[in-house]
C-alpha positions in Angstrom: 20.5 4.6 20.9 19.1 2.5 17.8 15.8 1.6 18.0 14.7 -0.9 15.8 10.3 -1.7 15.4 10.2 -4.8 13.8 7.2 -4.0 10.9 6.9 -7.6 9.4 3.6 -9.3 9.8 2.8 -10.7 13.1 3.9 -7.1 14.2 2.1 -5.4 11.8 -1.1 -7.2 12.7 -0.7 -6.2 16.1 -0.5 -2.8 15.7 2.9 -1.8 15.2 2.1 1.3 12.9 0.8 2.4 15.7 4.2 1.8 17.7 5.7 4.0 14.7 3.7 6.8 15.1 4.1 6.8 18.3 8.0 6.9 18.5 7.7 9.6 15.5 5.9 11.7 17.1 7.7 11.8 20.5 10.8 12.0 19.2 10.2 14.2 16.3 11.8 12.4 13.7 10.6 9.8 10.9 11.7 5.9 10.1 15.7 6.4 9.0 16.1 9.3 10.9 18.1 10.3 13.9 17.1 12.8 16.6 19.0 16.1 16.3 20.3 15.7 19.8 22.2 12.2 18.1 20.5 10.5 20.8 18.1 8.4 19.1 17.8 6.8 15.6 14.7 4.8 13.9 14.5 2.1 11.9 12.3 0.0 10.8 13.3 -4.0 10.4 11.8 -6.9 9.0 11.9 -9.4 12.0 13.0 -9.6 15.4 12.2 -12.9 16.4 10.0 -12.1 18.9 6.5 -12.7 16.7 5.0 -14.3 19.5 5.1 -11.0 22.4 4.0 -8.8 19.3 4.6 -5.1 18.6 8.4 -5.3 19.8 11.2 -2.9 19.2 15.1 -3.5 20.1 16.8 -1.0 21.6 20.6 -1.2 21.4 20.4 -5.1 22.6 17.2 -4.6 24.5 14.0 -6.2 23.4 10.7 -4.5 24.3 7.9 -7.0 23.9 3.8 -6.3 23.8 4.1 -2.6 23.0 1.2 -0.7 23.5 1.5 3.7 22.8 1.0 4.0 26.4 4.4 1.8 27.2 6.3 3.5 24.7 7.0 6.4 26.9 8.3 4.3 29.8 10.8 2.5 27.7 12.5 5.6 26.3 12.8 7.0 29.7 15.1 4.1 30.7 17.5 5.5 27.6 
């Protein structure tokens, strides 16, 4: 699965290196990685579009809107 966290401003103002760490740290990898299981990679993008539900991250063709570290988990488990 490719999980993109959109790291451009309105994101970034709202927390998203937070998101990163977050998705680092659970899935024990850094931004341009990809698990060693091949399950997950990161990446971090300019813009998703979504500036307005800010920190989001796309996963595959899935948006994931208002982020918080707490909702993190509950999104990767649907993956």
């Amino acid at each position: 699965h490719l999980i993109n966290v959109c790291t451009n401003i309105s994101c970034k103002l709202r927390d998203s290196d937070a998101v990163v760490s977050k998705l680092e740290n659970k899935l024990g990898i850094k931004l341009g990685e990809t698990t060693l299981d091949g399950r997950f990679t990161l990446r971090s993008v300019e813009c998703l579009g979504a500036c307005v539900n800010a920190p989001m991250m796309q996963v595959d063709k899935d948006y994931h809107e208002n982020l918080t570290t707490e909702s993190i988990d509950a999104v990767l488990d649907m993956y």
